[in-house]
C-alpha positions in Angstrom: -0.2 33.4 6.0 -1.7 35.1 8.9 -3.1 32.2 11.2 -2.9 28.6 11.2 -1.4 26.6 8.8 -1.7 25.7 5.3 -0.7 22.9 2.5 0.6 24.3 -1.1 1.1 21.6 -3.5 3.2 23.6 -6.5 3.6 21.0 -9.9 5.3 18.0 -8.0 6.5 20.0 -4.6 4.4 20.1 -1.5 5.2 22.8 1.2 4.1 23.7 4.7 3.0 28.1 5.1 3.0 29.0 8.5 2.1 32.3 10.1 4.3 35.0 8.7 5.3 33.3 5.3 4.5 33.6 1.9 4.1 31.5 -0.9 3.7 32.3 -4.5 1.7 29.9 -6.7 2.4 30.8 -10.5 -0.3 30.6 -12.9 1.4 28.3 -15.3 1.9 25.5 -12.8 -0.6 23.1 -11.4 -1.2 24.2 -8.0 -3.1 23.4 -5.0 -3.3 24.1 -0.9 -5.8 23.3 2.1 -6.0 23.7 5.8 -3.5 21.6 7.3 -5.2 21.1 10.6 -8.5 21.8 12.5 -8.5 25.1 13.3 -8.9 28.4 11.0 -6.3 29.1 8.6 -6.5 33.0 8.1 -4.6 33.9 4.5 -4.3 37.0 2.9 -4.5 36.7 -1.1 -3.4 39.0 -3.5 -3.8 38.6 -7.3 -2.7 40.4 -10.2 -5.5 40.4 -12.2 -9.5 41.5 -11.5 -10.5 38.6 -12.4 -8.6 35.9 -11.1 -10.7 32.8 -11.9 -11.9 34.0 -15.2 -9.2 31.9 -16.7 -8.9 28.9 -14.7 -8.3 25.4 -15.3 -9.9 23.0 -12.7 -7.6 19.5 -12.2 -10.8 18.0 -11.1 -12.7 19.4 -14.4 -14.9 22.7 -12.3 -14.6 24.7 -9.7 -15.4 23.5 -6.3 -19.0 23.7 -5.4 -19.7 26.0 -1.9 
């Protein structure tokens, strides 16, 4: 986490990320986050594969529209 601060839901836990912490959400556990307040949240993401949504499976059924 770089600026601001997050929400990380991991299976049945829910955590706060603040600046300066790191979080790691594994890819057999439902997971979730979103900005926790108003302002930007800046977050550095790092994943192990090239294509990291190639894979996924959406809770909500697809991927969020932009």
């Amino acid at each position: 986490m770089l600026e601001g601060e997050i929400w990380a839901r991991i299976g049945d836990e829910r955590f706060t990320v603040t600046p300066d912490r790191t979080i790691v959400f594994p890819a057999t556990v439902p997971h979730a986050w979103g900005n926790s307040g108003t302002g930007t949240a800046r977050v550095l993401w790092v994943w192990n594969s090239a294509d990291p949504f190639g894979d996924s499976v959406y809770i909500d059924g697809a991927p969020p529209q932009k």
